[in-house]
N, C-alpha and C positions, 0 to 999 in steps of 0.2 A: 785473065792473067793480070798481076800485077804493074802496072808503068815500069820501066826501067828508070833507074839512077843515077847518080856520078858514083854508087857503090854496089852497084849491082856485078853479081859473080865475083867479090873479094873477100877471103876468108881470113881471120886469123891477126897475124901481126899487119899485114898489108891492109886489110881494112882495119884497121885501127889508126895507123898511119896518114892514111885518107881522111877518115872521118876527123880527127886533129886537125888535119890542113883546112878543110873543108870547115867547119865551127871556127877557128880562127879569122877564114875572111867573112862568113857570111854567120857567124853566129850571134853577131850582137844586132845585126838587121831579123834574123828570126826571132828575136826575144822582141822587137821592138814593135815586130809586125804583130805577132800576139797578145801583145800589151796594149795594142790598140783598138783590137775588137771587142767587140760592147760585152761579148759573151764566147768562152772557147768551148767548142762544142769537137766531138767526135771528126765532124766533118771538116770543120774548122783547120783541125788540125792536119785533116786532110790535104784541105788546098794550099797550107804552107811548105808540106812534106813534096806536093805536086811543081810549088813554086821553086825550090830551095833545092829540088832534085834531093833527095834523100828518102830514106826510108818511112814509112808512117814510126815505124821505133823507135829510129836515130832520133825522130823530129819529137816524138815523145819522152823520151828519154832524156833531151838534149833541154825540151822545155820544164819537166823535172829537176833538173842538175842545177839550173837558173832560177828555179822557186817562182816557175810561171803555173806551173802545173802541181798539183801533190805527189807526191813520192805515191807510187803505185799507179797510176794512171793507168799507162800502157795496160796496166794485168791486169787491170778491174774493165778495162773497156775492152777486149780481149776474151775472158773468162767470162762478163756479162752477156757475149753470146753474138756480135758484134764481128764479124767479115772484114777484115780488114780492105777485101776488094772491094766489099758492097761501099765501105766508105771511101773509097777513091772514086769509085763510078759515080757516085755523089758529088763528089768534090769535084770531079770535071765539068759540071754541069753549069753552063753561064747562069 
């Protein structure tokens, strides 16, 4: 199963709402924590999504949006075949 979130079980305008609030205070510490590492990888992304309580999506999406990541990330790591639980189970690993 997947970790839970600060948006887990919101759908629609209510998550959206969230997710706003939520990138607001902690969105420019996600950009900055990803800026820092040598190399962003799959898992990477994982353990910031783990840290930041969010989605592996949001957190992909969110680092897209900022021009941390390419536009398409999420779907190419996704459709490359890529578990999104496999990379959290990863991502919790010390």
């Amino acid at each position: 199963t997947l970790p839970r979130n600060d948006l887990t079980g919101m759908r629609g305008k209510v998550y959206y709402t969230a997710l706003k609030r939520i990138l607001s205070e902690r969105g420019a510490s996600i950009v900055a924590d990803a800026q820092a590492l040598e190399k962003i990888t799959p898992v990477e992304v994982g353990r910031l999504a783990l840290r930041y309580r969010l989605s592996f999506k949001a957190t992909c999406e969110w680092l897209e949006e900022s021009r941390v990541l390419p536009t398409g990330t999420h779907e190419r790591i996704v459709d490359g075949g890529l578990r999104v639980s496999d990379i959290f189970a990863e991502a919790a690993q010390p």
